[in-house]
N, CA, C and O atoms as a GROMACS GRO file, in nm:
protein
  548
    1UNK      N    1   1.791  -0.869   0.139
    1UNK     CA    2   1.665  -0.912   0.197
    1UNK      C    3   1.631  -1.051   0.146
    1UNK      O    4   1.673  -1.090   0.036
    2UNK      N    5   1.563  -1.118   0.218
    2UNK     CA    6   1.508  -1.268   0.190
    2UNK      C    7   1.357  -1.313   0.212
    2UNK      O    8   1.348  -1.291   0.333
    3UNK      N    9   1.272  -1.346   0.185
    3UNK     CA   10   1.200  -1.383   0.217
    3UNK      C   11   1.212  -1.537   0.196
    3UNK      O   12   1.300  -1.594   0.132
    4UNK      N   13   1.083  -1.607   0.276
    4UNK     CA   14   1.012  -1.774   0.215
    4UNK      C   15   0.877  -1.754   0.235
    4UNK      O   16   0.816  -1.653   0.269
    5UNK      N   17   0.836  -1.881   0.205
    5UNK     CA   18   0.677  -1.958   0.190
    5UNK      C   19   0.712  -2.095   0.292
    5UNK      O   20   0.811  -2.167   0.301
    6UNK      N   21   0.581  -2.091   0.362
    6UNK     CA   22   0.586  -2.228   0.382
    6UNK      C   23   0.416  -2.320   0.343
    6UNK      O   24   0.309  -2.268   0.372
    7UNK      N   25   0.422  -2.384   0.311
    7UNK     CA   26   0.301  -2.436   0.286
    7UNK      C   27   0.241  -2.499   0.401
    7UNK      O   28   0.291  -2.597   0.457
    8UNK      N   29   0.131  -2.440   0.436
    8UNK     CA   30   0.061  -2.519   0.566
    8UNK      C   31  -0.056  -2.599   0.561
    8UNK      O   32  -0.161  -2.581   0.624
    9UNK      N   33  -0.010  -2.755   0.423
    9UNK     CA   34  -0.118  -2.831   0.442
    9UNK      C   35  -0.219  -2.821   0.429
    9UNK      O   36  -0.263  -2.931   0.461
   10UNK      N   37  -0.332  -2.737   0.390
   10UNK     CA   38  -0.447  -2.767   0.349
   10UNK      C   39  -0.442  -2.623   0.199
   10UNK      O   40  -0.380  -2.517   0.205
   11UNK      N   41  -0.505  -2.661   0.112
   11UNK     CA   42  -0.528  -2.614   0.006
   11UNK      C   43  -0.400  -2.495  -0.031
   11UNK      O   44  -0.287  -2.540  -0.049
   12UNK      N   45  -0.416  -2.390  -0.038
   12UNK     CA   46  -0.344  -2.251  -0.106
   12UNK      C   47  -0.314  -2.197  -0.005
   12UNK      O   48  -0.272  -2.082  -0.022
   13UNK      N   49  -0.318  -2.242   0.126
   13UNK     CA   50  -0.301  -2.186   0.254
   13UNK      C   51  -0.148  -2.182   0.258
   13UNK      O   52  -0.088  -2.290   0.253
   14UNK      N   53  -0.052  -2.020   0.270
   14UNK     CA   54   0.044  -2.042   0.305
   14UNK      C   55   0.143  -1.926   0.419
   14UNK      O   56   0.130  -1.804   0.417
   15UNK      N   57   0.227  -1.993   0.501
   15UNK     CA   58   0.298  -1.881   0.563
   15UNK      C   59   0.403  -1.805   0.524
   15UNK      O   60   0.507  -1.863   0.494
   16UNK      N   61   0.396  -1.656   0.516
   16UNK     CA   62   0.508  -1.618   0.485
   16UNK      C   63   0.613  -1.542   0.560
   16UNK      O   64   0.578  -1.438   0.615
   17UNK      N   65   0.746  -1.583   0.569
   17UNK     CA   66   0.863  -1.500   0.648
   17UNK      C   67   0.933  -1.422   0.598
   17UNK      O   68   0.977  -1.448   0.486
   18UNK      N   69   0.964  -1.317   0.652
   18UNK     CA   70   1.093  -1.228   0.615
   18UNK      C   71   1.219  -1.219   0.744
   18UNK      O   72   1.210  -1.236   0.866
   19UNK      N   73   1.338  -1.185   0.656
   19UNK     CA   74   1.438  -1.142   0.738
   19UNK      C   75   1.456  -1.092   0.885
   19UNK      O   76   1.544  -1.112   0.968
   20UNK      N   77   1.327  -1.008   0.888
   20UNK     CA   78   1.272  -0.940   0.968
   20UNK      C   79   1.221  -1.049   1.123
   20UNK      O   80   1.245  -1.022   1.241
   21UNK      N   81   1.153  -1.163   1.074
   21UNK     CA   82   1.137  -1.296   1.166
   21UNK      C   83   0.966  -1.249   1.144
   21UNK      O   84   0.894  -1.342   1.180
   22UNK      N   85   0.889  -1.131   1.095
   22UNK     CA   86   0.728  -1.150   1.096
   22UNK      C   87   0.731  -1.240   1.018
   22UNK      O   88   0.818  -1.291   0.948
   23UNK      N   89   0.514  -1.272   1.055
   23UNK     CA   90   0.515  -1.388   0.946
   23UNK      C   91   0.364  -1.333   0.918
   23UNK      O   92   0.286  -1.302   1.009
   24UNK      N   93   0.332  -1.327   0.774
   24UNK     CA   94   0.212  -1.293   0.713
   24UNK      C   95   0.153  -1.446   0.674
   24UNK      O   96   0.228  -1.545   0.670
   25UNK      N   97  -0.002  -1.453   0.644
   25UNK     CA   98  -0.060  -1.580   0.589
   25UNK      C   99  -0.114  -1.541   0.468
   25UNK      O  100  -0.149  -1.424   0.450
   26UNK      N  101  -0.123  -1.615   0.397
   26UNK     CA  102  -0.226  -1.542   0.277
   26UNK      C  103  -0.199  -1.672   0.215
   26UNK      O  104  -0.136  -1.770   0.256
   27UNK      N  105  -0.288  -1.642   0.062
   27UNK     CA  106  -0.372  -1.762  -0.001
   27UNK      C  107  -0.421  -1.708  -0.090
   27UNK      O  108  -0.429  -1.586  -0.105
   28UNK      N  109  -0.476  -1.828  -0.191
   28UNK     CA  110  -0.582  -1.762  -0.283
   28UNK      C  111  -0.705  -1.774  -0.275
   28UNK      O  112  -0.767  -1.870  -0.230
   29UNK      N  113  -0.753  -1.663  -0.326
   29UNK     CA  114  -0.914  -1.630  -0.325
   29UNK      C  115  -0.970  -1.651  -0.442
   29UNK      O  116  -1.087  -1.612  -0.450
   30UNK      N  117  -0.904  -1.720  -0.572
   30UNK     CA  118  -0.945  -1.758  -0.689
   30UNK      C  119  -1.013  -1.883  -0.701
   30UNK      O  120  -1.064  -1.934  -0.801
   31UNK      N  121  -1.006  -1.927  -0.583
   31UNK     CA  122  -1.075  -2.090  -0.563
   31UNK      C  123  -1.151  -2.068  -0.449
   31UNK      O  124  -1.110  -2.149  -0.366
   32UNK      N  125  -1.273  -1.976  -0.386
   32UNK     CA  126  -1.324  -1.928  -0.297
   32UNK      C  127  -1.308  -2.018  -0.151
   32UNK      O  128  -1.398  -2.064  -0.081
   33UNK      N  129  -1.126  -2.025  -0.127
   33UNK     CA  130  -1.116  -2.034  -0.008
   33UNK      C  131  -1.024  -1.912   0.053
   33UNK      O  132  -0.904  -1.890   0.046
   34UNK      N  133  -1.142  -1.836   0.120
   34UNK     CA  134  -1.058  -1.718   0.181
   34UNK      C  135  -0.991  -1.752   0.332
   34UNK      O  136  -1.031  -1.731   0.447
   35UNK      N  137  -0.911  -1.794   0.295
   35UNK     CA  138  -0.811  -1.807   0.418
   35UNK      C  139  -0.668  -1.730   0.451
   35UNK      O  140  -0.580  -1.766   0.529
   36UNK      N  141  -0.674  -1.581   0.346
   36UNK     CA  142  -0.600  -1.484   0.390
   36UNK      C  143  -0.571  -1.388   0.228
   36UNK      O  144  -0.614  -1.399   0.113
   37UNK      N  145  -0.482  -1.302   0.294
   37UNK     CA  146  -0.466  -1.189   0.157
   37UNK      C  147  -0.416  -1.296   0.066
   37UNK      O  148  -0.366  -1.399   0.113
   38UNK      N  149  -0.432  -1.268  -0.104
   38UNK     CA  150  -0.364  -1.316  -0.196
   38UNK      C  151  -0.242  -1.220  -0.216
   38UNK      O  152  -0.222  -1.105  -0.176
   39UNK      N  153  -0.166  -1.311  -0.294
   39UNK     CA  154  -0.053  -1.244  -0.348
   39UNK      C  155  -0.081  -1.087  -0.380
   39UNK      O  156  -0.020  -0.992  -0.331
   40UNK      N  157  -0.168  -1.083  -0.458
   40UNK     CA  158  -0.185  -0.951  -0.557
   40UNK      C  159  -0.208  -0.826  -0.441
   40UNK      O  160  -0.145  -0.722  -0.423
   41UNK      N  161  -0.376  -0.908  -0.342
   41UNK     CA  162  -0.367  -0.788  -0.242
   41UNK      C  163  -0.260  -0.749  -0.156
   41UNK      O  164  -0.258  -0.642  -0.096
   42UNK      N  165  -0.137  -0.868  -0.146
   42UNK     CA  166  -0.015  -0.796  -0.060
   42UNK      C  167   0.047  -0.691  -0.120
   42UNK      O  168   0.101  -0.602  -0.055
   43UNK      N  169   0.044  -0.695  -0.263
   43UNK     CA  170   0.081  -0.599  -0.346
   43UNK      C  171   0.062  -0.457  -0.319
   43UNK      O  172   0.152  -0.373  -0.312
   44UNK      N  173  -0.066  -0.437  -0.303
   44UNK     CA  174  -0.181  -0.337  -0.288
   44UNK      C  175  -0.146  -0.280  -0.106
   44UNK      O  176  -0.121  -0.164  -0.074
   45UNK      N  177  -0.154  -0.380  -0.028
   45UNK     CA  178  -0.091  -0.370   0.113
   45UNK      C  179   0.043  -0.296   0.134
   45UNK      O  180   0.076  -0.213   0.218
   46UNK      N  181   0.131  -0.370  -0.003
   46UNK     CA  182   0.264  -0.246   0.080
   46UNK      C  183   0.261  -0.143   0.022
   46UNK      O  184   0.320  -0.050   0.077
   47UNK      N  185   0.192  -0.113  -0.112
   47UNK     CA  186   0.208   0.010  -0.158
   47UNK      C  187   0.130   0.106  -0.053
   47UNK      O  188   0.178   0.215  -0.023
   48UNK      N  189  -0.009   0.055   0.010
   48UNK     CA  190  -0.043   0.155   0.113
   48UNK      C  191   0.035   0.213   0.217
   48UNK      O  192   0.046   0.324   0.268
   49UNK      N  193   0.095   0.076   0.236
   49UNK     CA  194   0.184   0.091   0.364
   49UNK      C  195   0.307   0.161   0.376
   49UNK      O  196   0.356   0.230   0.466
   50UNK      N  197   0.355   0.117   0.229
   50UNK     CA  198   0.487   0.244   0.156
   50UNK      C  199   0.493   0.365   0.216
   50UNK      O  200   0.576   0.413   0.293
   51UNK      N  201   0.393   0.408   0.170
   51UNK     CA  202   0.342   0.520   0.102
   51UNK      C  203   0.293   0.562   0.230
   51UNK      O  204   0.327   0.675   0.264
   52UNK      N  205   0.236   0.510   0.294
   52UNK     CA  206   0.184   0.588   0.415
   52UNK      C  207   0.260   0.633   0.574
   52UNK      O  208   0.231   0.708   0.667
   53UNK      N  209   0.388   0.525   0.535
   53UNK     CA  210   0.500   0.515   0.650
   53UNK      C  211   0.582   0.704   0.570
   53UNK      O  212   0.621   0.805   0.629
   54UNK      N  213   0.575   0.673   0.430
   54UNK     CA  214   0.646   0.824   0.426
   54UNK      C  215   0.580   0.913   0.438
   54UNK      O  216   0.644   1.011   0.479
   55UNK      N  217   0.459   0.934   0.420
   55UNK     CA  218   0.362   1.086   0.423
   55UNK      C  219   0.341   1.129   0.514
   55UNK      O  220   0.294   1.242   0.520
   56UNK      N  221   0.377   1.028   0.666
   56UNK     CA  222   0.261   1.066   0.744
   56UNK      C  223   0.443   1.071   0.822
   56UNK      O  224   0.432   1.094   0.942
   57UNK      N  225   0.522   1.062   0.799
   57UNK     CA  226   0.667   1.120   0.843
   57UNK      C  227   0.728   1.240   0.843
   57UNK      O  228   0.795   1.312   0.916
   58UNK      N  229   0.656   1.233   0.675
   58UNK     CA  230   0.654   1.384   0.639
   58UNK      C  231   0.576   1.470   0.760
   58UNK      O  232   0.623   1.530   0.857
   59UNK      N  233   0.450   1.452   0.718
   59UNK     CA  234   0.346   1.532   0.782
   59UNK      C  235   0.413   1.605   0.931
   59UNK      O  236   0.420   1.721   0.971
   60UNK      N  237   0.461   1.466   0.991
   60UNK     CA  238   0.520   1.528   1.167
   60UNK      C  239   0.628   1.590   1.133
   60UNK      O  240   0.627   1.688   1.207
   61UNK      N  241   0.738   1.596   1.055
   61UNK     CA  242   0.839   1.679   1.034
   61UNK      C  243   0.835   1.820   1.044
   61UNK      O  244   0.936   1.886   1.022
   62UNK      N  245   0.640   1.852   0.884
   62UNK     CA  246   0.552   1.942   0.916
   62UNK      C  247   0.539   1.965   0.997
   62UNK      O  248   0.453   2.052   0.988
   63UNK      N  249   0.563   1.954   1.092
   63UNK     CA  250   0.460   1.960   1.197
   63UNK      C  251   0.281   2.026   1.190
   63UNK      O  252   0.220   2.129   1.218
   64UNK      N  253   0.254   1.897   1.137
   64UNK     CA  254   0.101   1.886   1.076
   64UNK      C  255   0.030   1.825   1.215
   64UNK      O  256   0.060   1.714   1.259
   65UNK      N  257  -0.052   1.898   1.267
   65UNK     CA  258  -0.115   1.803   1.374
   65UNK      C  259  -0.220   1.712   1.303
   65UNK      O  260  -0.343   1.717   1.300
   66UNK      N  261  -0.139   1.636   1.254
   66UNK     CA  262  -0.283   1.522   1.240
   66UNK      C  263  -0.341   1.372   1.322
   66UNK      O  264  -0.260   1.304   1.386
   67UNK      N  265  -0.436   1.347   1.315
   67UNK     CA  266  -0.491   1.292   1.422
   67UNK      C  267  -0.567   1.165   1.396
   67UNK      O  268  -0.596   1.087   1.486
   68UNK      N  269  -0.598   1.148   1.274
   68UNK     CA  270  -0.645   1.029   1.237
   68UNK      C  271  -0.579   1.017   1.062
   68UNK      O  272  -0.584   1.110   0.980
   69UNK      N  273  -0.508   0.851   1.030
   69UNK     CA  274  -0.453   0.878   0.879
   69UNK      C  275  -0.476   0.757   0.815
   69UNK      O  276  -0.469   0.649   0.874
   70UNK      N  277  -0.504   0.769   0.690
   70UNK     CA  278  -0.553   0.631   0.631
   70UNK      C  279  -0.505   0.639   0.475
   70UNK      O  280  -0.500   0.751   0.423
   71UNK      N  281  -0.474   0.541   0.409
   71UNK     CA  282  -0.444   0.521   0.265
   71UNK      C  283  -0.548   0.423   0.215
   71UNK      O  284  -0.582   0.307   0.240
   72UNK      N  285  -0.576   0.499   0.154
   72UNK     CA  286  -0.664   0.315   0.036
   72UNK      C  287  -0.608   0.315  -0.139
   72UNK      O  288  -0.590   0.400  -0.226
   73UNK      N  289  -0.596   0.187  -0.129
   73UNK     CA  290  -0.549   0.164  -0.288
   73UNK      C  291  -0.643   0.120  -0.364
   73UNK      O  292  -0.707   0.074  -0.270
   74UNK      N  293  -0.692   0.100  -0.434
   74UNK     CA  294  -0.730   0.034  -0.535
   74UNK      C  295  -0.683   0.056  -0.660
   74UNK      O  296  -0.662   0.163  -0.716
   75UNK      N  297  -0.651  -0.168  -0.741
   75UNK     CA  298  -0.605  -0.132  -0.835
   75UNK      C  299  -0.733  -0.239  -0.958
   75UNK      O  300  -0.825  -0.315  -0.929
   76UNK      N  301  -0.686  -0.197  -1.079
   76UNK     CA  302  -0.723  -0.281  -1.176
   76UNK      C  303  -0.636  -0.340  -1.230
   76UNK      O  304  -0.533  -0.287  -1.272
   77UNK      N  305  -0.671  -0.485  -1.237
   77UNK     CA  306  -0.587  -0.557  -1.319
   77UNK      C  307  -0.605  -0.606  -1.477
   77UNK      O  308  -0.716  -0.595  -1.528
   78UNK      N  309  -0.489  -0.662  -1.555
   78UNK     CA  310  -0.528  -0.717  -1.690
   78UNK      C  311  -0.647  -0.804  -1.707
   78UNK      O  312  -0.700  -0.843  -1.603
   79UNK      N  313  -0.694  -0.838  -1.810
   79UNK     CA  314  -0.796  -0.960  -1.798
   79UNK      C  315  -0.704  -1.044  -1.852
   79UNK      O  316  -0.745  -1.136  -1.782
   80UNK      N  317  -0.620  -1.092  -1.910
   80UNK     CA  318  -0.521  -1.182  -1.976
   80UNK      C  319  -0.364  -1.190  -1.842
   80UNK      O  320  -0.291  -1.113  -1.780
   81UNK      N  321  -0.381  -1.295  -1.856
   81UNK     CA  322  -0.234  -1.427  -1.769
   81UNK      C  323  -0.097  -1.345  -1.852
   81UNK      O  324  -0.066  -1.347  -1.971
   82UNK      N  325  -0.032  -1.273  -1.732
   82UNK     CA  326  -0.036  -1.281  -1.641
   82UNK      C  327  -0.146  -1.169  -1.587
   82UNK      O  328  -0.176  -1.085  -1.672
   83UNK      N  329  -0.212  -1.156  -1.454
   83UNK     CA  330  -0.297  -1.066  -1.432
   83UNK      C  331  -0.287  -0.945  -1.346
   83UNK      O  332  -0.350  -0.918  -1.244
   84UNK      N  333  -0.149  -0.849  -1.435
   84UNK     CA  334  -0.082  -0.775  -1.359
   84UNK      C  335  -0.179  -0.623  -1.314
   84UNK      O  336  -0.280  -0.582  -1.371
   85UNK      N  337  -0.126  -0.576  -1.223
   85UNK     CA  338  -0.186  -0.444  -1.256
   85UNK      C  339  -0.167  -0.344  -1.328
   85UNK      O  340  -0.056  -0.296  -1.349
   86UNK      N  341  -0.295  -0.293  -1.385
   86UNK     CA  342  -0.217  -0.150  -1.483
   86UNK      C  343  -0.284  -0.065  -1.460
   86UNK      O  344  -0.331   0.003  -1.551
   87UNK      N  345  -0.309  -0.039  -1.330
   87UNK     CA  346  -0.394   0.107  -1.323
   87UNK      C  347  -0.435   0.090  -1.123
   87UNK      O  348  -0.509   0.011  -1.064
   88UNK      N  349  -0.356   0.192  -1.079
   88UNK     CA  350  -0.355   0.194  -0.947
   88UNK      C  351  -0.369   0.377  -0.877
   88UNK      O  352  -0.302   0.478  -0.897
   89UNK      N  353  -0.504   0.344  -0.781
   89UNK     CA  354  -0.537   0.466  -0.756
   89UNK      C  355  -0.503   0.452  -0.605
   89UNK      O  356  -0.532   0.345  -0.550
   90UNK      N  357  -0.432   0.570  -0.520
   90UNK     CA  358  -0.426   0.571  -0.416
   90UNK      C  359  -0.470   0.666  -0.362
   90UNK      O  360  -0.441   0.765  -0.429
   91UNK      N  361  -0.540   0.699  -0.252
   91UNK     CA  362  -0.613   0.786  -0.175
   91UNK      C  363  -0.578   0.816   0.008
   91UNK      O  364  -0.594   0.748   0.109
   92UNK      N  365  -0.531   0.934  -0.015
   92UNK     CA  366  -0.492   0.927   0.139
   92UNK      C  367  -0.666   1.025   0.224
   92UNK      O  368  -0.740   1.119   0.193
   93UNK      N  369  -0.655   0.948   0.310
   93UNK     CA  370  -0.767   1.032   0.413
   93UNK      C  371  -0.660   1.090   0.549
   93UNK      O  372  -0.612   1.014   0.634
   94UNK      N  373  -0.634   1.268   0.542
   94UNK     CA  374  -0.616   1.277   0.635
   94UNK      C  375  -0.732   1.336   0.721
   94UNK      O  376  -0.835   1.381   0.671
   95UNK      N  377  -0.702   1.333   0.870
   95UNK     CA  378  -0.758   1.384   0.970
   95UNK      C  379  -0.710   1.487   1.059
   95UNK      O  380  -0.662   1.436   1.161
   96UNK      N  381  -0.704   1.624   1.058
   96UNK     CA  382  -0.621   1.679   1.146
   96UNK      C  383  -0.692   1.878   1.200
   96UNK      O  384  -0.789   1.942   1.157
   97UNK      N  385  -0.587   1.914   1.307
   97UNK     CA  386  -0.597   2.064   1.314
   97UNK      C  387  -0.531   2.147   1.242
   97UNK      O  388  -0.408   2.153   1.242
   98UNK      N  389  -0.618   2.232   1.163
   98UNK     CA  390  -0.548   2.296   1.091
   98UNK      C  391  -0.416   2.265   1.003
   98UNK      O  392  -0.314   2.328   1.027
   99UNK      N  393  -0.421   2.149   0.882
   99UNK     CA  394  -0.351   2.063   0.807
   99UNK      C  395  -0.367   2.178   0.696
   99UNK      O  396  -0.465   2.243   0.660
  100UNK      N  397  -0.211   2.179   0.648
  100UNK     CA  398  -0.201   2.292   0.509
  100UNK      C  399  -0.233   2.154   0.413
  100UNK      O  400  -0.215   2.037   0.447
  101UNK      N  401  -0.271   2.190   0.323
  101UNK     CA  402  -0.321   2.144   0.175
  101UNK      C  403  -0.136   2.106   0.094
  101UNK      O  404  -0.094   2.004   0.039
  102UNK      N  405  -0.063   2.251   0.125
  102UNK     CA  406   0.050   2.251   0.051
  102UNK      C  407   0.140   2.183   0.095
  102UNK      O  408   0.233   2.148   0.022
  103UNK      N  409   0.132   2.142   0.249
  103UNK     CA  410   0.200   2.028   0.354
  103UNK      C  411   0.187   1.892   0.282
  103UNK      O  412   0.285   1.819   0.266
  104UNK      N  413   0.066   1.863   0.241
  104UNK     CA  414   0.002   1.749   0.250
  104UNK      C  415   0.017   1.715   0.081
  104UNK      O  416   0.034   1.600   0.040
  105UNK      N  417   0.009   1.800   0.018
  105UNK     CA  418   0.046   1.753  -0.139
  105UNK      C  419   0.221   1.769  -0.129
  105UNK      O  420   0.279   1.699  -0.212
  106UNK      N  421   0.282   1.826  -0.066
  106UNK     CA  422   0.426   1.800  -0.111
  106UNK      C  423   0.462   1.648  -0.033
  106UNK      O  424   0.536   1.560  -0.076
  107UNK      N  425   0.394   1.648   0.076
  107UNK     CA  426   0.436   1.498   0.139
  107UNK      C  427   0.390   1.369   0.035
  107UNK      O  428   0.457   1.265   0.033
  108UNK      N  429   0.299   1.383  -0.031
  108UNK     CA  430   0.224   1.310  -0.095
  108UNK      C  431   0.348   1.284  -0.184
  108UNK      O  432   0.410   1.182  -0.152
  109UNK      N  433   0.401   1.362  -0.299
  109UNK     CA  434   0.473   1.416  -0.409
  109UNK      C  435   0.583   1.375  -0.349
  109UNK      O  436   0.593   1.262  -0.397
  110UNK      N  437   0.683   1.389  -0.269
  110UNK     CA  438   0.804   1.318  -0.238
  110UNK      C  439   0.787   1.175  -0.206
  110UNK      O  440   0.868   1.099  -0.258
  111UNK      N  441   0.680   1.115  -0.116
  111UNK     CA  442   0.663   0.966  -0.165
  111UNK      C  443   0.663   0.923  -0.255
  111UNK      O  444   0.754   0.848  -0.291
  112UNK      N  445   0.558   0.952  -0.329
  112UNK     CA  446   0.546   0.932  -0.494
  112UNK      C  447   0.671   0.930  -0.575
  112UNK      O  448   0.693   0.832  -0.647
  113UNK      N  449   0.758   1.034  -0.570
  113UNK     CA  450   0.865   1.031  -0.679
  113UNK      C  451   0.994   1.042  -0.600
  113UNK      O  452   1.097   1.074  -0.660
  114UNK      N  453   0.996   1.017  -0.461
  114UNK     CA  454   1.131   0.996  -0.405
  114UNK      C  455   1.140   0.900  -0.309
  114UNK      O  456   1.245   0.836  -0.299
  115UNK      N  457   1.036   0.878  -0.228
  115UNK     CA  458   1.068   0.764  -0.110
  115UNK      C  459   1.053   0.627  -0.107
  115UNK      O  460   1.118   0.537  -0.055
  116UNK      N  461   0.937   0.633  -0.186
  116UNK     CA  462   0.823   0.489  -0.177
  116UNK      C  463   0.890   0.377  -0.265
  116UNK      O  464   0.821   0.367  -0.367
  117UNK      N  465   0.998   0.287  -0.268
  117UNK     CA  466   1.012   0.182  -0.329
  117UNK      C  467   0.911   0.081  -0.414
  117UNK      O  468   0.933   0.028  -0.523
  118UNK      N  469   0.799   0.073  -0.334
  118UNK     CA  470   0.653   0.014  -0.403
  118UNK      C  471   0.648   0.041  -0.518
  118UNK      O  472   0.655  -0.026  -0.621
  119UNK      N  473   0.625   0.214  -0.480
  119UNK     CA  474   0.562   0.299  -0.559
  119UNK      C  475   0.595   0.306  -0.671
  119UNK      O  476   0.527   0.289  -0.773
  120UNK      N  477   0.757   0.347  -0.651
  120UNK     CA  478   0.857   0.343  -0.774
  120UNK      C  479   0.854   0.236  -0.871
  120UNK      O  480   0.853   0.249  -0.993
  121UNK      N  481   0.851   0.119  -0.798
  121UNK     CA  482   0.886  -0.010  -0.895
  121UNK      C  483   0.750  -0.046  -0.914
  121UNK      O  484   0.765  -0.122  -1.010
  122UNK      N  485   0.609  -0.046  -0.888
  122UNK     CA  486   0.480  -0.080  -0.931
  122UNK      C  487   0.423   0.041  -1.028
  122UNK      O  488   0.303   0.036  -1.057
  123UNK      N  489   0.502   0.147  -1.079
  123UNK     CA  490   0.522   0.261  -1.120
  123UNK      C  491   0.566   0.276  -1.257
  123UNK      O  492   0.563   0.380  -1.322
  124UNK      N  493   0.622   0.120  -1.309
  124UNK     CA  494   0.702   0.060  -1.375
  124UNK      C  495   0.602   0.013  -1.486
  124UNK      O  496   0.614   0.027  -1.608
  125UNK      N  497   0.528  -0.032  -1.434
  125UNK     CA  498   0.428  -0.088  -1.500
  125UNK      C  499   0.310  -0.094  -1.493
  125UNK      O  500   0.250  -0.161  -1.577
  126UNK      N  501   0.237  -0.023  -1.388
  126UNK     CA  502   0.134   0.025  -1.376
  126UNK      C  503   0.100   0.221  -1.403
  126UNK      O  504   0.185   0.309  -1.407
  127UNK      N  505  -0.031   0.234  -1.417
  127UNK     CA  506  -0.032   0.426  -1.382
  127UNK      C  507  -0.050   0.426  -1.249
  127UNK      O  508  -0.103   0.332  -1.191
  128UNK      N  509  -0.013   0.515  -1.200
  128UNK     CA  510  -0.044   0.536  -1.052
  128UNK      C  511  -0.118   0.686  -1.074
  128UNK      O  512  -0.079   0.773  -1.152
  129UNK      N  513  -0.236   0.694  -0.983
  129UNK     CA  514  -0.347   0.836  -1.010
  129UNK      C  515  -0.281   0.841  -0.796
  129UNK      O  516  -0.260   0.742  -0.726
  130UNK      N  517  -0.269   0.977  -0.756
  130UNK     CA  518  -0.253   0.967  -0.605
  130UNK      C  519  -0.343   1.120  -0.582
  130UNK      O  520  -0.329   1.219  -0.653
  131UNK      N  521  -0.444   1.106  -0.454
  131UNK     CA  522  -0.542   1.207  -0.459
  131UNK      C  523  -0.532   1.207  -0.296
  131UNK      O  524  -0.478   1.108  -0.246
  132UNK      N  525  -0.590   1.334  -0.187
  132UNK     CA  526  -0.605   1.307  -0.104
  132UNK      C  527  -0.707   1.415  -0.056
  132UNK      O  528  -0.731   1.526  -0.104
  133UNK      N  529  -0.756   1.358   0.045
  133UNK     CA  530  -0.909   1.456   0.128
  133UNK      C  531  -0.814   1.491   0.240
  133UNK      O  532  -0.716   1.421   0.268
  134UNK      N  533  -0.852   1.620   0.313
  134UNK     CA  534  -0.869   1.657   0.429
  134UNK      C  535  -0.963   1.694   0.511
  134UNK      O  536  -1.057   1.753   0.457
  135UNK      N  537  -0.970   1.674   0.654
  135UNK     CA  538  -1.121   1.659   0.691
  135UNK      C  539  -1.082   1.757   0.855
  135UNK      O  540  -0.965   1.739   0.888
  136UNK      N  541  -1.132   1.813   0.913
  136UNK     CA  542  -1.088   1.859   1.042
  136UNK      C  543  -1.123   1.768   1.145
  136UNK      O  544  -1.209   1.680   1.149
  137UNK      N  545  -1.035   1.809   1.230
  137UNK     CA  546  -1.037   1.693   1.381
  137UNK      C  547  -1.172   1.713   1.460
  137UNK      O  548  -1.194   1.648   1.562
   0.00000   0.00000   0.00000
């Protein structure tokens, strides 16, 4: 895999490519010009995204009818350079008919400790806490 940066001329503003040919923007928000995700929140972005491309794979395998699905991360970081994270909570919201509990924590649990690359390697050096609600359709 490969990625780049390209710098687009005005302040911290930059584009980014992958192998793939998408292109994300982001920047920093440490100098209050929000002109896209920072580094750190892309961080936070794929672990949701990880993590949520496997659970919710799981889930249909289950055959879980679910109907609405969401991840949120939040992490804390060091106060001292570098300002990594060391403490990351993830939260899945599912939405569905009649969703087993035991569906939904083993899908959770094989991301966590078998699928999620993020997970694994931000896992490394951060805690990861992973919790999830179910709600009916």
């Amino acid at each position: 895999m490969k990625a780049s940066v390209h710098w687009q001329h005005e302040g911290l503003l930059f584009a980014g490519t992958a192998d793939s040919g998408f292109t994300i923007q982001f920047g920093s928000n440490d100098v209050g010009e929000k002109q896209g995700l920072s580094p750190m929140e892309l961080l936070l972005v794929s672990l949701a995204g990880c993590t949520a491309m496997d659970v919710i794979s799981i889930l249909a395998k289950q055959r879980q009818d679910v109907t609405d699905f969401q991840v949120r991360v939040e992490g804390e970081r060091a106060t001292e350079h570098p300002k990594v994270y060391t403490h990351l909570r993830v939260h899945y919201l599912i939405r569905g008919r009649d969703i087993d509990p035991a569906a939904v924590e083993r899908a959770v649990t094989l991301s966590q400790e078998k699928y999620c690359s993020v997970s694994a390697m931000l896992g490394q050096v951060a805690v990861l806490e992973h919790r999830y609600e179910i709600a009916a359709a």
